[in-house]
VOBA-1610 file (N, C-alpha, C; in pm, whole numbers, padded with zeros to 5 digits, always signed):
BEGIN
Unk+05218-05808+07051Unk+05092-05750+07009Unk+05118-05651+06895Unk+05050-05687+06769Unk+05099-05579+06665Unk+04967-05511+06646Unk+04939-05389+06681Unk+04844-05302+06674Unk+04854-05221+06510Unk+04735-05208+06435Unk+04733-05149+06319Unk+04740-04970+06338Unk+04800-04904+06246Unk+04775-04764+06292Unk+04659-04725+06208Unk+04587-04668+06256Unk+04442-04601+06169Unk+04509-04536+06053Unk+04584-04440+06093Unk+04623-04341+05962Unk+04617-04420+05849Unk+04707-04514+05858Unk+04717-04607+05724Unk+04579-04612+05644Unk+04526-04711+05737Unk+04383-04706+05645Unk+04276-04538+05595Unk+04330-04440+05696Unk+04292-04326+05636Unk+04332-04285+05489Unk+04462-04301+05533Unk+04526-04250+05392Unk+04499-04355+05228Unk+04478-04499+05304Unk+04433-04591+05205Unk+04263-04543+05106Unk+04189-04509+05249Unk+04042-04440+05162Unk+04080-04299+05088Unk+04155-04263+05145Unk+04172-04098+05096Unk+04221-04110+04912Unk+04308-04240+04905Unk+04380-04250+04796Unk+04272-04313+04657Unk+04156-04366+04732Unk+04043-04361+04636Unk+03929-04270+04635Unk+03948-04104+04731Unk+03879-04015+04747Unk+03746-03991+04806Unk+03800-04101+04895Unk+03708-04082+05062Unk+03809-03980+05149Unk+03705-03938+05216Unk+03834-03806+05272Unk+03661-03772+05414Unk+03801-03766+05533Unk+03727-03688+05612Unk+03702-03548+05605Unk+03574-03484+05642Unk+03462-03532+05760Unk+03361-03605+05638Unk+03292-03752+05698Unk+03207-03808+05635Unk+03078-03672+05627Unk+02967-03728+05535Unk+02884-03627+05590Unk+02743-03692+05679Unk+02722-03609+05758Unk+02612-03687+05887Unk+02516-03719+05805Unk+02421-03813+05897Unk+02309-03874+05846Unk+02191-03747+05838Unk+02108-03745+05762Unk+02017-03629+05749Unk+01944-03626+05846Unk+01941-03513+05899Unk+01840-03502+06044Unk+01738-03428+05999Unk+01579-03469+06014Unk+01448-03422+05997Unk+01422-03334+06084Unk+01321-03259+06082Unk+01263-03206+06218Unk+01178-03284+06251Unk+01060-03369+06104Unk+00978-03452+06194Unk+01024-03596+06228Unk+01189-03597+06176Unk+01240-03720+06192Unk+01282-03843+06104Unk+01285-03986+06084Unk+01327-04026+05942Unk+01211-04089+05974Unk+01134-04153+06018Unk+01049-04260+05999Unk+01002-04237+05876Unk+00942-04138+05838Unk+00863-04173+05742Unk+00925-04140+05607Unk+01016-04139+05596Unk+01144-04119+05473Unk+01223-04259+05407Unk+01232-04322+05544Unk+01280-04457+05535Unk+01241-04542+05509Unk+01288-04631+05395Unk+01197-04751+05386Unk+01133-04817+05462Unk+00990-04862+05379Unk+00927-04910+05452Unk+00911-05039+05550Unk+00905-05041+05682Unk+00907-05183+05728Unk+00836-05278+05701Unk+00896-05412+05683Unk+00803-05550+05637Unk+00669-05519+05737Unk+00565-05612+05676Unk+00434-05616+05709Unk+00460-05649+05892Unk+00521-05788+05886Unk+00507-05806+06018Unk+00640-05769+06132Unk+00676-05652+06098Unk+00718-05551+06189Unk+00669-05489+06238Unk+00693-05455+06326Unk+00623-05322+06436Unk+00718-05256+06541Unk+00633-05167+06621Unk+00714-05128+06710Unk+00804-05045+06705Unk+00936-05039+06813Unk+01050-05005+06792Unk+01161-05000+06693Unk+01209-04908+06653Unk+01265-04921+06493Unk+01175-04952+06395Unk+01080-04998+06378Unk+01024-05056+06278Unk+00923-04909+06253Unk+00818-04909+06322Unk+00687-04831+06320Unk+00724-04706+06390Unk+00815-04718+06523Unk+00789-04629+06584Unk+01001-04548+06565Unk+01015-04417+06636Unk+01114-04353+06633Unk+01150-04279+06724Unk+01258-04246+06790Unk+01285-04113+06862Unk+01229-04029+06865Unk+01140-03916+06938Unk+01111-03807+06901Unk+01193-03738+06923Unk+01239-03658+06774Unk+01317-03556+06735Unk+01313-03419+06870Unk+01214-03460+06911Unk+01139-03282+07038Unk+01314-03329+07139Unk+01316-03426+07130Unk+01397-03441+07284Unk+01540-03356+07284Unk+01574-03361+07153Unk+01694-03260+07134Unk+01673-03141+07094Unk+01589-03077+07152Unk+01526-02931+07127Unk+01615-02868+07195Unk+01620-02872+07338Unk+01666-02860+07490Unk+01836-02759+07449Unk+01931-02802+07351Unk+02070-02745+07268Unk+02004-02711+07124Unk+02127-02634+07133Unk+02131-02522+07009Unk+02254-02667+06893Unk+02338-02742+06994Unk+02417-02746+06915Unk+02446-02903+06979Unk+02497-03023+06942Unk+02498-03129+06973Unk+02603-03215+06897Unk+02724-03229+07012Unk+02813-03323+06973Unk+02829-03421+06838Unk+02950-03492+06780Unk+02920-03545+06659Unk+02952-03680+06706Unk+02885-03799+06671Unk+02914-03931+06768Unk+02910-04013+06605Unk+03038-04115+06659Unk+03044-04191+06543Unk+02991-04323+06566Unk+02901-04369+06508Unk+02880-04572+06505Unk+02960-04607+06415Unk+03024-04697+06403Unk+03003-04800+06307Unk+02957-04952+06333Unk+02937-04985+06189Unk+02907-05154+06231Unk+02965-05233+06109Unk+03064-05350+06199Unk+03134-05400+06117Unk+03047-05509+06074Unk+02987-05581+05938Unk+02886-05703+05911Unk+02948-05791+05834Unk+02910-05908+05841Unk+02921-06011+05719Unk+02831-06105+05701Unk+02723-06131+05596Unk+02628-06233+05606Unk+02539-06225+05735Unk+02523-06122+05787Unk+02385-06121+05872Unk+02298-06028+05834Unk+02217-06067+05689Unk+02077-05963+05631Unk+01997-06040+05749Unk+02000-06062+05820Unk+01858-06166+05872Unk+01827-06021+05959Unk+01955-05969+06005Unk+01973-05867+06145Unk+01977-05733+06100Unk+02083-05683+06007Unk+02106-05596+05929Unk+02023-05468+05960Unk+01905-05470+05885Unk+01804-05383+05867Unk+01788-05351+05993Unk+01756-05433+06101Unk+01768-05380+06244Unk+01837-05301+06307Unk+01916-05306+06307Unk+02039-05240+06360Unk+02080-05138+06274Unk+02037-05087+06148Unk+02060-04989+06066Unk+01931-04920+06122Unk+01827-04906+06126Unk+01745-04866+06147Unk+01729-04807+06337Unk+01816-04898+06394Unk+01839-04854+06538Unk+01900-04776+06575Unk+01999-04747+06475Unk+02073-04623+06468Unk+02009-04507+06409Unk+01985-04512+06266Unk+01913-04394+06226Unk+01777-04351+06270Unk+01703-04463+06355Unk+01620-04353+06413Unk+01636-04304+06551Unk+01755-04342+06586Unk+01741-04251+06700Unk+01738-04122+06689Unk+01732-04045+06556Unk+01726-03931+06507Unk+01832-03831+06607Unk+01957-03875+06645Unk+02060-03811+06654Unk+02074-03702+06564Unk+02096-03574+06609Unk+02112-03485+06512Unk+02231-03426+06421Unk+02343-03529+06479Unk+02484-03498+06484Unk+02525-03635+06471Unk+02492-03702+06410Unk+02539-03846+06400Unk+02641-03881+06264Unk+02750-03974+06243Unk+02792-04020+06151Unk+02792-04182+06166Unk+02772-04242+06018Unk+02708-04355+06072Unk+02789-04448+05925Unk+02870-04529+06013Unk+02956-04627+05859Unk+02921-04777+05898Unk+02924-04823+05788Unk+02907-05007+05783Unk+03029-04985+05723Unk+03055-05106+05769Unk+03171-05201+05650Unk+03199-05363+05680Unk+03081-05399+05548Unk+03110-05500+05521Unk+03165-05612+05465Unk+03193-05723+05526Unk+03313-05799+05475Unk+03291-05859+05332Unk+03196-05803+05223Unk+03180-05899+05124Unk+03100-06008+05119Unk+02924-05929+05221Unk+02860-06050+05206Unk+02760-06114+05070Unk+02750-06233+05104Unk+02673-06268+04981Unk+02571-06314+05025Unk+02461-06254+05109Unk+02324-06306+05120Unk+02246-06179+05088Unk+02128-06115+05197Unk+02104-06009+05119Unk+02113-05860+05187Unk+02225-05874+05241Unk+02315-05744+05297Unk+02351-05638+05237Unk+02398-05644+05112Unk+02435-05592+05026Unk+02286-05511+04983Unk+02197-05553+04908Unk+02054-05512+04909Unk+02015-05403+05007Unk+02042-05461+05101Unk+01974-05368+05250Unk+02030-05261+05243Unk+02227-05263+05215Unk+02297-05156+05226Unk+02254-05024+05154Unk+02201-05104+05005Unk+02195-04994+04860Unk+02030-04922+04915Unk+01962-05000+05027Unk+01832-04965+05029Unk+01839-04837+05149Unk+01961-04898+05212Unk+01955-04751+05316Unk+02061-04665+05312Unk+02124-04647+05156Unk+02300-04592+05195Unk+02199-04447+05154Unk+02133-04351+05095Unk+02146-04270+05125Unk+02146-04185+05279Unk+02079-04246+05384Unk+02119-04191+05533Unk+02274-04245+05580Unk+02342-04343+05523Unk+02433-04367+05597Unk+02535-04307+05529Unk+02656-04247+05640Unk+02694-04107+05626Unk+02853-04220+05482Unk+02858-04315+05505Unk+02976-04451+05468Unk+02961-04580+05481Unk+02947-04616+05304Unk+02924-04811+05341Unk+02997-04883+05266Unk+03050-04951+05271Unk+03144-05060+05189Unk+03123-05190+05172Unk+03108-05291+05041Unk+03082-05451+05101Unk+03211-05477+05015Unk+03285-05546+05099Unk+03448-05590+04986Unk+03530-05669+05125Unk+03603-05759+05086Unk+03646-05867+05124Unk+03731-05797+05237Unk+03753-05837+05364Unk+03829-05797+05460Unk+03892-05851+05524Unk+03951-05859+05668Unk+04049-05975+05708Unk+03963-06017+05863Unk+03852-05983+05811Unk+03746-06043+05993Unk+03713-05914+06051Unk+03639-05935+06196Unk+03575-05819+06250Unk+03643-05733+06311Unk+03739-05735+06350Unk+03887-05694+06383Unk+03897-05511+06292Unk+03966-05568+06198Unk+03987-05462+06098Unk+03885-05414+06027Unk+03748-05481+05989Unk+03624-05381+05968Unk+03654-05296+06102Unk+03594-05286+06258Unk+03615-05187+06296Unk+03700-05094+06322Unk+03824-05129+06259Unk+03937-05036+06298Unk+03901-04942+06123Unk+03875-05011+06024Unk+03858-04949+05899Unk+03732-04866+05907Unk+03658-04850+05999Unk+03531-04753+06059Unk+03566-04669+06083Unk+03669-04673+06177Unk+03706-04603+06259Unk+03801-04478+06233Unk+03857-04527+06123Unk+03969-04472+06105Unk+03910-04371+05990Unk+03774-04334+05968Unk+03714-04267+05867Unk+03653-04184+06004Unk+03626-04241+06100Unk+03514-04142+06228Unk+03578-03972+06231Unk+03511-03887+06275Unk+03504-03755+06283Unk+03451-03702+06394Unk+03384-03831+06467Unk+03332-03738+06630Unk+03398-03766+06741Unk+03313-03665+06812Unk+03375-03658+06953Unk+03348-03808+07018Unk+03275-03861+06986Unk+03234-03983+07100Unk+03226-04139+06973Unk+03251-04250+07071Unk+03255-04349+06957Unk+03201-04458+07003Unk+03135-04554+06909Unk+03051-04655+06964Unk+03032-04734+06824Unk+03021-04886+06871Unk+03024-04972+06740Unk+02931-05061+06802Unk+02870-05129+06693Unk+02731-05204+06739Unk+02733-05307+06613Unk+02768-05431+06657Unk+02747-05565+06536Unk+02594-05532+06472Unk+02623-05613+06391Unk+02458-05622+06282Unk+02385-05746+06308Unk+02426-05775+06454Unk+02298-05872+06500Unk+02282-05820+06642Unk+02284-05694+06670Unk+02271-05635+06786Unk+02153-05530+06709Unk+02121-05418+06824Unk+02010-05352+06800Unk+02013-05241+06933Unk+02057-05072+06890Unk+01990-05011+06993Unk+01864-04970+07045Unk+01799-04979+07168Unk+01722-04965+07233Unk+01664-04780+07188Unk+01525-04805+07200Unk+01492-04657+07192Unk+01547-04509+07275Unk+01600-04429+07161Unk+01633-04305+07264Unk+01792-04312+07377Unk+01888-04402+07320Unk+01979-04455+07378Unk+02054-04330+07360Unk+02085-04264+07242Unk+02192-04160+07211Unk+02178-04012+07294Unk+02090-03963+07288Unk+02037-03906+07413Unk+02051-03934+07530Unk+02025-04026+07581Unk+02048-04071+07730Unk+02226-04055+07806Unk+02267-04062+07647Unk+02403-04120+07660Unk+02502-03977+07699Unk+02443-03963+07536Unk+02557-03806+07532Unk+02508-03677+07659Unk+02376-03659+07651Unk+02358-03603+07781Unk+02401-03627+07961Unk+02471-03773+07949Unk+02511-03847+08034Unk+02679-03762+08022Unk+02730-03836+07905Unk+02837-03747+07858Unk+02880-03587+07889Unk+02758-03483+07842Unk+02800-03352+07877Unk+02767-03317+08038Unk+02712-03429+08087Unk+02663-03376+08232Unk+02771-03424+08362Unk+02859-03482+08272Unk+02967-03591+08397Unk+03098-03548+08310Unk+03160-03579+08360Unk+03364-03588+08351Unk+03398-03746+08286Unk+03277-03780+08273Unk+03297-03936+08235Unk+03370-03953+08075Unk+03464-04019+08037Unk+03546-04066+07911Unk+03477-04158+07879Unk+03434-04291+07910Unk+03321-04424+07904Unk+03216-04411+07918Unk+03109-04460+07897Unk+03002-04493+07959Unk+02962-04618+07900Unk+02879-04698+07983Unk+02871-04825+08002Unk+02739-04866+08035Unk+02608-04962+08034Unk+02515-04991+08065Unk+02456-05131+08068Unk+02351-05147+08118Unk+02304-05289+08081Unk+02282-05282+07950Unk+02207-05432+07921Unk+02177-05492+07809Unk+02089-05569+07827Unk+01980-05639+07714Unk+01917-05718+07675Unk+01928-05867+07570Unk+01963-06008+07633Unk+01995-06105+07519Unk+01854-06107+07429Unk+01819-06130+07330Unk+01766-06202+07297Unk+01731-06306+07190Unk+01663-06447+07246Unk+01684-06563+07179Unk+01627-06596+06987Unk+01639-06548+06901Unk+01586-06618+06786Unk+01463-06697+06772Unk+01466-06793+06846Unk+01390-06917+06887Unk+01302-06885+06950Unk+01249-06787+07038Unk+01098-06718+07109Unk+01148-06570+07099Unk+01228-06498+07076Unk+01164-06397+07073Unk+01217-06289+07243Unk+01209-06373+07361Unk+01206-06307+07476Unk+01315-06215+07487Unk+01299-06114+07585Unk+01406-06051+07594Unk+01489-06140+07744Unk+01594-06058+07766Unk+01651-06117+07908Unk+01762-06043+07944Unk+01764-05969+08053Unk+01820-05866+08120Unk+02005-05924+08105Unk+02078-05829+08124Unk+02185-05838+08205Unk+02214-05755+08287Unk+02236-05714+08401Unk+02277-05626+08437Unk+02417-05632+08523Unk+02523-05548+08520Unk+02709-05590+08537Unk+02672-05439+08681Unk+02818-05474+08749Unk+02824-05471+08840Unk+02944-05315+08795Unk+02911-05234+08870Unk+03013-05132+08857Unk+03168-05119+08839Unk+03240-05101+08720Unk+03366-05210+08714Unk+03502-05115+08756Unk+03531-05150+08832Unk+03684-05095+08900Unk+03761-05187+08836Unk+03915-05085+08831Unk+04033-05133+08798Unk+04089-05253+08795Unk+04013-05269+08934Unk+04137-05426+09009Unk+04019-05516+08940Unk+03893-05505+08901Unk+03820-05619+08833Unk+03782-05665+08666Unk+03895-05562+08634Unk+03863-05513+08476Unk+03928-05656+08390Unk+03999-05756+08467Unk+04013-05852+08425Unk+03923-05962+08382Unk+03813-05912+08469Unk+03675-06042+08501Unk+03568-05975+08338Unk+03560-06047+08260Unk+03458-06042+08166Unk+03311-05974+08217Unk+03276-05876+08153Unk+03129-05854+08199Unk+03099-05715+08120Unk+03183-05661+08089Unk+03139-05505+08032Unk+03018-05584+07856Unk+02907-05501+07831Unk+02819-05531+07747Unk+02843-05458+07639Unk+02915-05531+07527Unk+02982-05456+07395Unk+02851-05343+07331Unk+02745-05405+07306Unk+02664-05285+07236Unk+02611-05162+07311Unk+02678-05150+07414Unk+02558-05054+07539Unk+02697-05017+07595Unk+02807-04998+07511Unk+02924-04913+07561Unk+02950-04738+07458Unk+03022-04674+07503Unk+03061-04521+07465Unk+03139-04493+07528Unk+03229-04427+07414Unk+03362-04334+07460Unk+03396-04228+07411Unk+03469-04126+07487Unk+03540-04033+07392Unk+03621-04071+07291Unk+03605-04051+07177Unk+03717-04029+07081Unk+03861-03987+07082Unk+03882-03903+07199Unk+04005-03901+07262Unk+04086-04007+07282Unk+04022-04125+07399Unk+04076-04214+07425Unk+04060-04340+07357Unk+04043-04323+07216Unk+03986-04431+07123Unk+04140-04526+07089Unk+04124-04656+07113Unk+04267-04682+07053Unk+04194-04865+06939Unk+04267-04883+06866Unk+04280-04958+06758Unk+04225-05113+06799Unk+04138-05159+06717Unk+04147-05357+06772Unk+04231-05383+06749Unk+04268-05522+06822Unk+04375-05587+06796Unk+04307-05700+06666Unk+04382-05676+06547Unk+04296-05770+06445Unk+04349-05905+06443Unk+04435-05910+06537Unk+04463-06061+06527Unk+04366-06194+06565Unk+04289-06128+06677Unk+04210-06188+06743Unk+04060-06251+06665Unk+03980-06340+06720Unk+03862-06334+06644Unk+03761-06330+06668Unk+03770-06346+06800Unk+03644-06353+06942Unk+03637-06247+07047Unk+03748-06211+07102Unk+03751-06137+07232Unk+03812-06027+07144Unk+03757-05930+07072Unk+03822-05811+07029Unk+03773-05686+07166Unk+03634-05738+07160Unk+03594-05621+07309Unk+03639-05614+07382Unk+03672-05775+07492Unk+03720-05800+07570Unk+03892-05720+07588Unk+04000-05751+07491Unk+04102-05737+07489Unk+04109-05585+07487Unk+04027-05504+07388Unk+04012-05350+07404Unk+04024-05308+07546Unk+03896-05352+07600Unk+03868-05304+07745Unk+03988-05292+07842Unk+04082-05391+07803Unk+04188-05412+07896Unk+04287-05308+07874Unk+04264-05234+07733Unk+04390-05130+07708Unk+04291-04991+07737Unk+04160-04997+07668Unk+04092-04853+07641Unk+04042-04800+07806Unk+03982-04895+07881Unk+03946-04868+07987Unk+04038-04808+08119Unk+04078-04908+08141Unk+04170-04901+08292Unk+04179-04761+08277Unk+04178-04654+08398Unk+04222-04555+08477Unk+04149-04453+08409Unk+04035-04479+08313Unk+03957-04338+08242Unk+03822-04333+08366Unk+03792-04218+08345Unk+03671-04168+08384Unk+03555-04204+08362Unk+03450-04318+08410Unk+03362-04409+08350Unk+03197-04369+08508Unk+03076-04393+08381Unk+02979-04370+08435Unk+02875-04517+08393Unk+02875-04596+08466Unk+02747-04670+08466Unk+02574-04613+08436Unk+02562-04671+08307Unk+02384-04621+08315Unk+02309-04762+08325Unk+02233-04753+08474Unk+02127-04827+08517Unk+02021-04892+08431Unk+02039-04912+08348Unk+01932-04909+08239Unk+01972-05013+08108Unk+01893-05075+08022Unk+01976-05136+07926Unk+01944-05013+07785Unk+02073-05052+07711Unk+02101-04960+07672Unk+02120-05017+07473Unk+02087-05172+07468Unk+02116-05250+07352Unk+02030-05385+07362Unk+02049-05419+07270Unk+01998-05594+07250Unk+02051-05678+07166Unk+02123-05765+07201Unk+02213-05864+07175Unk+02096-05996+07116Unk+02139-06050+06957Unk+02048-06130+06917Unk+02133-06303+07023Unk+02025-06360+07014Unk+02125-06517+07059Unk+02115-06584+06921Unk+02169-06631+06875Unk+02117-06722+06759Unk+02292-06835+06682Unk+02286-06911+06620Unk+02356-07021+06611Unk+02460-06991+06545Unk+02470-06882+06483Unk+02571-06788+06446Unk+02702-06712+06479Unk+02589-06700+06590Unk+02658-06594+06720Unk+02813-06642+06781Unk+02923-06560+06767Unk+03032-06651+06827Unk+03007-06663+06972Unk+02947-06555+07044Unk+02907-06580+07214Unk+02850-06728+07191Unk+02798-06804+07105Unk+02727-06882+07133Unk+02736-07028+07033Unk+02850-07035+06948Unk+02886-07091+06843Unk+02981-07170+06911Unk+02939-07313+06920Unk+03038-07435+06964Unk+03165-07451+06905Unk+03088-07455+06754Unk+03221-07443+06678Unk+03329-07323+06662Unk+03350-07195+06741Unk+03416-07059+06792Unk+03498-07152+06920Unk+03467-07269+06960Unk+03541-07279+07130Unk+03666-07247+07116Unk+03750-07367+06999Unk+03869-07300+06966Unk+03940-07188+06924Unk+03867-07073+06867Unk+03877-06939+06852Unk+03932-06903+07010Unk+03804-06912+07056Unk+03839-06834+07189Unk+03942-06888+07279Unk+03943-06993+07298Unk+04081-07055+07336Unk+04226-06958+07280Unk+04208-06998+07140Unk+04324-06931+07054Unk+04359-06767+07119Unk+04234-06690+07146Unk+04187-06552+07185Unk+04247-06532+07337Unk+04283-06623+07383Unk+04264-06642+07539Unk+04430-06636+07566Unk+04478-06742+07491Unk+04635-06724+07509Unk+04734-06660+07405Unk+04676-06565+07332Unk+04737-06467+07244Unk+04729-06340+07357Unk+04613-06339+07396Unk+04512-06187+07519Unk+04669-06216+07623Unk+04679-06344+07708Unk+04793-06341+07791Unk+04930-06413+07789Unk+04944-06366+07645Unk+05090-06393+07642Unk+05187-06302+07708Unk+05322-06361+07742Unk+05392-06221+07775Unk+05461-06095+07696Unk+05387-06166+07560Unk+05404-05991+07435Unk+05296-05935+07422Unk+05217-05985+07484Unk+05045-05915+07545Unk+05024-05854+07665Unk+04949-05868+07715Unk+04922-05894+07874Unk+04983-05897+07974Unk+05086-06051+07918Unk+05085-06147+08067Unk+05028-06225+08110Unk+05074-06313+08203Unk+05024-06373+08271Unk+04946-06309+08447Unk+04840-06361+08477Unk+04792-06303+08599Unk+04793-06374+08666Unk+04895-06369+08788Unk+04870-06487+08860Unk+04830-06443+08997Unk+04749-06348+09043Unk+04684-06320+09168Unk+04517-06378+09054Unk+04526-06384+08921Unk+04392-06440+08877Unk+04342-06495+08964Unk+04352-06640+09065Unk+04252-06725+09165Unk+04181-06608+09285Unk+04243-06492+09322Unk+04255-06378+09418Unk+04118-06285+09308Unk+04101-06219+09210Unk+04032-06182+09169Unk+03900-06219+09142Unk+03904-06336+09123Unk+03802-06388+09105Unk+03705-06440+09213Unk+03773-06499+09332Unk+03712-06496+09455Unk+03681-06372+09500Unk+03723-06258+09539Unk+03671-06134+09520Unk+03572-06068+09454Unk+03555-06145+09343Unk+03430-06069+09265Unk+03300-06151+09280Unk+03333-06251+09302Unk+03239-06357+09340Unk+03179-06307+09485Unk+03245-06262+09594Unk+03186-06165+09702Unk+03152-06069+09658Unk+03221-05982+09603Unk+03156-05847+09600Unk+03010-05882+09483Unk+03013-05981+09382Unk+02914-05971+09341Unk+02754-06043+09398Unk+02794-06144+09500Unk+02715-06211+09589Unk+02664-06102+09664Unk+02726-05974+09726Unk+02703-05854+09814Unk+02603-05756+09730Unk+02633-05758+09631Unk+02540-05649+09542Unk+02393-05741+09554Unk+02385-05919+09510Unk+02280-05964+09511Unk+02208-05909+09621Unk+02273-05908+09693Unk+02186-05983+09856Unk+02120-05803+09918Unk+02223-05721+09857Unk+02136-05603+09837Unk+02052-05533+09751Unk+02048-05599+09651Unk+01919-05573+09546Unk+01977-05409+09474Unk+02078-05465+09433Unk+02198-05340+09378Unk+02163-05404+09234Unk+02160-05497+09200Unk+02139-05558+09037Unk+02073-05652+09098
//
């Protein structure tokens, strides 16, 4: 497993006079909605029309610095969404980077239309989603860290929920449901994961956009990979930290034909992803695997049957 060191790429931006601390996204008192470009006609709603109210972080004098980024390539369809899901949560302490791989649809556009709130944006050729987020990252400045693709979308009022979750618990993680939804109608559709202990951290289920961590325990993607970058994280960043489940969904995951969750043509990726993840210069092999999995299959049949999820 050859892990990239951040510094590098620090010192790589620094040497064209990017230099930490980025500067945060501008915080309003009455908020950005109405600063921000305007939403298409047939938008509405959430992100679009409507925003955080700024009142909710009245409550502190002073509020943590939390980093997003979002690594993109060729998804303007989503883009604007998910830029806009972030900046209005009207975080008051937020830093907020894209970096995109050099797209050529109309991403680039969107970027120049919203880079004055975003605190860092880049569109230039990269080596996959891998190293966009480690090249995010390695510019971040806050205490807490969280990355969200550009065909995902946070839910109203998520950053709040979170970080107050954060200063109120011992928790290093936090973790929540999620929402798929399909392209093709529109619906939303729940997930909700099962409280994840140690011995089950093998079993797939943690929900990439509706995760948070300290910055402390932040460690590097593996950029080799091209599919399971979350997955493989989880297996190093997680195990034995201090983690709080929020009941609630916390993101929205687009479905659409694109999507590697959902891209036929990705099978072999993930395959490829699967026995790089457990090689024995990785991982390993698991061979109580048949033992875990019957286990979770009870314990998760037990949660059904009690109306726990």
């Amino acid at each position: 497993m050859n892990l990239p060191n951040l510094d590098t790429y620090t010192l790589r931006f620094g040497a064209k006079g990017i230099v930490r601390p980025l500067n945060i996204v501008p915080a309003l008192k009455q908020g950005l909605l109405d600063v921000l470009p305007l939403s298409p006609e047939n938008k509405t709603g959430w992100c679009w029309t409507e925003q955080s109210d700024p009142k909710i972080y009245l409550n502190r004098t002073s509020w943590p610095k939390i980093t997003i980024v979002s690594p993109s390539f060729n998804q303007g369809t989503f883009l604007e969404e998910t830029i806009r899901s972030v900046l209005l949560q009207n975080y008051p302490n937020l830093e907020y980077i894209v970096i995109d791989g050099g797209s050529t649809d109309e991403s680039l556009a969107i970027l120049e239309k919203y880079s004055p709130w975003i605190s860092y944006w880049q569109s230039e050729a990269d080596k996959g989603q891998g190293q966009a987020i480690n090249l995010g990252f390695s510019l971040g400045s806050g205490e807490y860290y969280a990355w969200i693709n550009s065909d995902d979308y946070y839910l109203k009022n998520v950053f709040n929920t979170v970080i107050n979750t954060f200063l109120s618990t011992e928790a290093e993680f936090i973790y929540g449901y999620g929402y798929s939804k399909n392209v093709s109608d529109n619906k939303l559709v729940i997930s909700k994961i099962l409280p994840l202990l140690d011995y089950f951290i093998k079993i797939p289920g943690l929900i990439q956009p509706s995760t948070f961590w300290k910055s402390s325990i932040h460690k590097p993607i593996w950029e080799e990979l091209d599919c399971a970058i979350d997955y493989e994280l989880w297996l190093r960043l997680v195990k034995g930290k201090k983690r709080r489940l929020i009941k609630e969904p916390l993101s929205v995951a687009y479905i659409h034909n694109l999507a590697k969750t959902h891209n036929l043509q990705m099978k072999a990726k993930w395959h490829e992803d699967h026995l790089r993840t457990w090689a024995l210069d990785a991982h390993g092999a698991v061979p109580e695997w048949g033992r875990i999995v019957l286990l979770n299959r009870i314990r998760l049949k037990i949660y059904r049957m009690l109306k726990l999820i």
